[in-house]
C-alpha positions as a Markdown table, in Angstrom:
| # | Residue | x | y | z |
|---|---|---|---|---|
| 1 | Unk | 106.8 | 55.8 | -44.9 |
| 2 | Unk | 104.5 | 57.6 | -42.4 |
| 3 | Unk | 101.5 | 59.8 | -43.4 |
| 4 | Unk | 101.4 | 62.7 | -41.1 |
| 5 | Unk | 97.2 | 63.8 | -40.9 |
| 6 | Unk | 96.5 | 67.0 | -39.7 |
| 7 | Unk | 94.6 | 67.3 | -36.5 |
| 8 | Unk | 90.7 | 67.0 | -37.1 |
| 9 | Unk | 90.1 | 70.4 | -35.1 |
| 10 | Unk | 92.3 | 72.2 | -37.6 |
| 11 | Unk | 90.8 | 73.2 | -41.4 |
| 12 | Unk | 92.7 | 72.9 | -44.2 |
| 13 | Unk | 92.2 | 75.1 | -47.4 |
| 14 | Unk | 90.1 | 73.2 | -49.8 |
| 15 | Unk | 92.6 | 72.3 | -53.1 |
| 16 | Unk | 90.1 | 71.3 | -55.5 |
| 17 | Unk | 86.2 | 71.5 | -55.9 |
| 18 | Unk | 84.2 | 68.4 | -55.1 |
| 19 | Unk | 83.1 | 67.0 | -58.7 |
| 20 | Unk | 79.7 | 65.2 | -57.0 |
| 21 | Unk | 76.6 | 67.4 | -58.3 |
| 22 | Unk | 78.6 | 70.0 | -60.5 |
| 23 | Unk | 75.4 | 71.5 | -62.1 |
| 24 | Unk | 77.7 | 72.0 | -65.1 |
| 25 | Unk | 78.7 | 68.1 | -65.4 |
| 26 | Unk | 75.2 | 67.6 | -65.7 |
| 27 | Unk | 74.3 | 70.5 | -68.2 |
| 28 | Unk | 76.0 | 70.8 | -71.8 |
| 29 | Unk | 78.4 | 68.6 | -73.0 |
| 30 | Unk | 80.1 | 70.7 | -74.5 |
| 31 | Unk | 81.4 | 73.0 | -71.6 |
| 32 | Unk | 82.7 | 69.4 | -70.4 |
| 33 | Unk | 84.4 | 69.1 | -72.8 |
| 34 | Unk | 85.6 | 72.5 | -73.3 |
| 35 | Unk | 86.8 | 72.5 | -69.8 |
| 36 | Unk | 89.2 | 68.8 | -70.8 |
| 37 | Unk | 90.4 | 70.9 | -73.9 |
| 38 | Unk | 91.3 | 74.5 | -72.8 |
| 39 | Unk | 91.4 | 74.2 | -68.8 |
| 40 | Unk | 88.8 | 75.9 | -66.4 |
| 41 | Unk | 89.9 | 78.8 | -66.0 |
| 42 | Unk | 89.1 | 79.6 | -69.8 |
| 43 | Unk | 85.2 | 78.1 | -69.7 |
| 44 | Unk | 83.9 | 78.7 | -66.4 |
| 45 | Unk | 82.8 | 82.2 | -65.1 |
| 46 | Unk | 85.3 | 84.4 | -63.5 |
| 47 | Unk | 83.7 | 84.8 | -60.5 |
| 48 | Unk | 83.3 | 81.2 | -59.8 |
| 49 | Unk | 84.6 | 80.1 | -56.6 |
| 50 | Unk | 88.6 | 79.9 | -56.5 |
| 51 | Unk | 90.6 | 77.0 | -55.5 |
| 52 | Unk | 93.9 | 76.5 | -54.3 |
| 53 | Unk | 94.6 | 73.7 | -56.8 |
| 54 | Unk | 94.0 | 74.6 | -60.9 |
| 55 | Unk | 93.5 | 71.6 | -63.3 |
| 56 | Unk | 95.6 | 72.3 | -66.5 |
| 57 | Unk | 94.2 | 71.4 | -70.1 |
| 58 | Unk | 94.4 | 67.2 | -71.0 |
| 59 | Unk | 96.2 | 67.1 | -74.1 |
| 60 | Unk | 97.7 | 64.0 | -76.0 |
| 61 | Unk | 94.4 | 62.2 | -75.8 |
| 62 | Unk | 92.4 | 60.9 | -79.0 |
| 63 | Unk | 88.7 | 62.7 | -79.4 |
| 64 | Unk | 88.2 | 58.7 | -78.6 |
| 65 | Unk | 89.4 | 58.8 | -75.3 |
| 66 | Unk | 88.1 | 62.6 | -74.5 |
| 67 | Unk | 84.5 | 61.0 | -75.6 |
| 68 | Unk | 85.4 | 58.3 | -73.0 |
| 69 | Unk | 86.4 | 60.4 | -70.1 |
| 70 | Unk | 83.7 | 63.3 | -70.9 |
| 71 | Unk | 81.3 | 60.4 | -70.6 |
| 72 | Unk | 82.5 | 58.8 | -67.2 |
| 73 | Unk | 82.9 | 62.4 | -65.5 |
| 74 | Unk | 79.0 | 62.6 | -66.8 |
| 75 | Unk | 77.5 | 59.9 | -65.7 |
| 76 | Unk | 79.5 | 59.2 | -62.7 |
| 77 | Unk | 79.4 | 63.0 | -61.4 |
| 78 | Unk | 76.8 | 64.6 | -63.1 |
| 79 | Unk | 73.7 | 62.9 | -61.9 |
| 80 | Unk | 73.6 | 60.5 | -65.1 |
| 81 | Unk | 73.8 | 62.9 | -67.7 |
| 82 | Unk | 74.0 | 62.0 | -71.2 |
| 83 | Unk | 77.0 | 59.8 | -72.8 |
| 84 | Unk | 79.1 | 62.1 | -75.3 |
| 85 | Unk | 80.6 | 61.0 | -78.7 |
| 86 | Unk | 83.9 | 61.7 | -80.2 |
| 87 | Unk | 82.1 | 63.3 | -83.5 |
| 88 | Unk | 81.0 | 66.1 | -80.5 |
| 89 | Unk | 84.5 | 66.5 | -79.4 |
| 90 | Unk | 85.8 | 66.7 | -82.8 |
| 91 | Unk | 83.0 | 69.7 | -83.2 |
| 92 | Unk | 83.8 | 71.2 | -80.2 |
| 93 | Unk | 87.6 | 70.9 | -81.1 |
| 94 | Unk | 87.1 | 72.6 | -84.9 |
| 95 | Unk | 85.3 | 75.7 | -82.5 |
| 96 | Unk | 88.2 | 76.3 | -80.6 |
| 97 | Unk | 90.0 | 76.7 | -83.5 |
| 98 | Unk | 88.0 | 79.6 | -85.1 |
Protein backbone atom coordinates (compact mmCIF):
# COMPACT_ATOMS: atom_id res chain seq x y z
CA UNK A 1 0.00 0.00 0.00
CA UNK A 2 1.53 3.48 -0.64
CA UNK A 3 1.14 6.36 1.84
CA UNK A 4 0.57 9.54 -0.09
CA UNK A 5 2.29 12.67 2.39
CA UNK A 6 1.28 15.93 1.58
CA UNK A 7 3.87 18.30 0.33
CA UNK A 8 5.81 20.01 3.41
CA UNK A 9 5.06 23.59 1.90
CA UNK A 10 1.38 22.97 2.12
CA UNK A 11 -0.56 23.16 5.87
CA UNK A 12 -3.01 20.90 6.73
CA UNK A 13 -5.86 21.64 9.24
CA UNK A 14 -4.87 20.49 12.57
CA UNK A 15 -7.42 17.27 13.56
CA UNK A 16 -6.77 17.02 17.13
CA UNK A 17 -5.09 19.16 19.93
CA UNK A 18 -1.60 18.10 20.98
CA UNK A 19 -2.04 16.39 24.52
CA UNK A 20 1.81 17.43 25.69
CA UNK A 21 1.34 20.37 28.43
CA UNK A 22 -2.58 20.44 28.44
CA UNK A 23 -2.76 22.77 31.62
CA UNK A 24 -5.95 20.84 32.33
CA UNK A 25 -4.20 17.24 32.35
CA UNK A 26 -2.08 18.62 34.87
CA UNK A 27 -4.94 20.45 37.07
CA UNK A 28 -7.94 18.47 38.57
CA UNK A 29 -8.54 15.03 38.16
CA UNK A 30 -11.66 15.22 37.94
CA UNK A 31 -12.21 17.25 34.68
CA UNK A 32 -9.91 14.26 33.26
CA UNK A 33 -11.95 12.29 34.04
CA UNK A 34 -15.01 13.99 33.31
CA UNK A 35 -13.77 14.64 29.91
CA UNK A 36 -13.25 10.16 29.50
CA UNK A 37 -16.91 10.03 30.77
CA UNK A 38 -19.12 12.63 28.99
CA UNK A 39 -16.73 13.84 25.92
CA UNK A 40 -15.08 17.32 25.67
CA UNK A 41 -17.29 19.08 24.33
CA UNK A 42 -19.50 18.78 27.62
CA UNK A 43 -16.43 19.83 30.26
CA UNK A 44 -14.29 22.15 28.56
CA UNK A 45 -15.19 25.85 27.91
CA UNK A 46 -17.10 26.75 24.83
CA UNK A 47 -14.85 29.00 23.59
CA UNK A 48 -11.95 26.73 23.66
CA UNK A 49 -10.16 26.32 20.57
CA UNK A 50 -12.09 24.04 17.90
CA UNK A 51 -10.69 21.09 16.17
CA UNK A 52 -11.46 19.37 13.17
CA UNK A 53 -11.50 15.99 14.88
CA UNK A 54 -13.97 15.48 18.24
CA UNK A 55 -13.16 12.68 20.72
CA UNK A 56 -16.49 10.90 21.75
CA UNK A 57 -17.18 9.68 25.36
CA UNK A 58 -15.12 6.06 26.44
CA UNK A 59 -17.73 3.91 27.56
CA UNK A 60 -17.56 0.05 28.42
CA UNK A 61 -14.61 0.51 30.58
CA UNK A 62 -14.41 -0.56 34.37
CA UNK A 63 -13.83 2.66 36.95
CA UNK A 64 -10.52 0.17 37.08
CA UNK A 65 -9.43 0.77 33.80
CA UNK A 66 -10.69 4.68 33.67
CA UNK A 67 -8.34 5.01 37.03
CA UNK A 68 -5.67 3.44 34.78
CA UNK A 69 -5.98 5.56 31.67
CA UNK A 70 -6.81 8.93 33.73
CA UNK A 71 -3.56 8.09 35.36
CA UNK A 72 -1.24 7.48 32.19
CA UNK A 73 -2.78 10.55 30.29
CA UNK A 74 -1.55 12.40 33.77
CA UNK A 75 1.57 11.58 34.20
CA UNK A 76 2.62 10.98 30.76
CA UNK A 77 0.95 14.34 29.37
CA UNK A 78 0.38 16.39 32.26
CA UNK A 79 3.73 17.19 33.52
CA UNK A 80 3.57 14.26 36.23
CA UNK A 81 0.52 15.16 37.78
CA UNK A 82 -1.01 13.03 40.41
CA UNK A 83 -2.07 9.13 39.89
CA UNK A 84 -6.04 8.93 40.15
CA UNK A 85 -8.05 6.03 41.83
CA UNK A 86 -11.05 4.21 40.76
CA UNK A 87 -12.91 5.25 44.30
CA UNK A 88 -12.48 9.04 42.45
CA UNK A 89 -14.02 7.82 39.27
CA UNK A 90 -16.68 6.15 40.92
CA UNK A 91 -17.38 9.76 42.72
CA UNK A 92 -17.05 11.55 39.78
CA UNK A 93 -19.39 8.98 38.03
CA UNK A 94 -22.34 9.12 41.06
CA UNK A 95 -22.00 13.31 40.08
CA UNK A 96 -22.91 12.89 36.63
CA UNK A 97 -25.71 11.19 37.59
CA UNK A 98 -27.42 13.91 39.85
Amino acid sequence: MQTIVPPATKRTAVSYPALMGQPVLAGDADTVIKIILIGPAKVLPADRPKYTGQMPPITGLSDFKIAALVTYIRATFGKGASAVDEDEVTKVKASLAQ
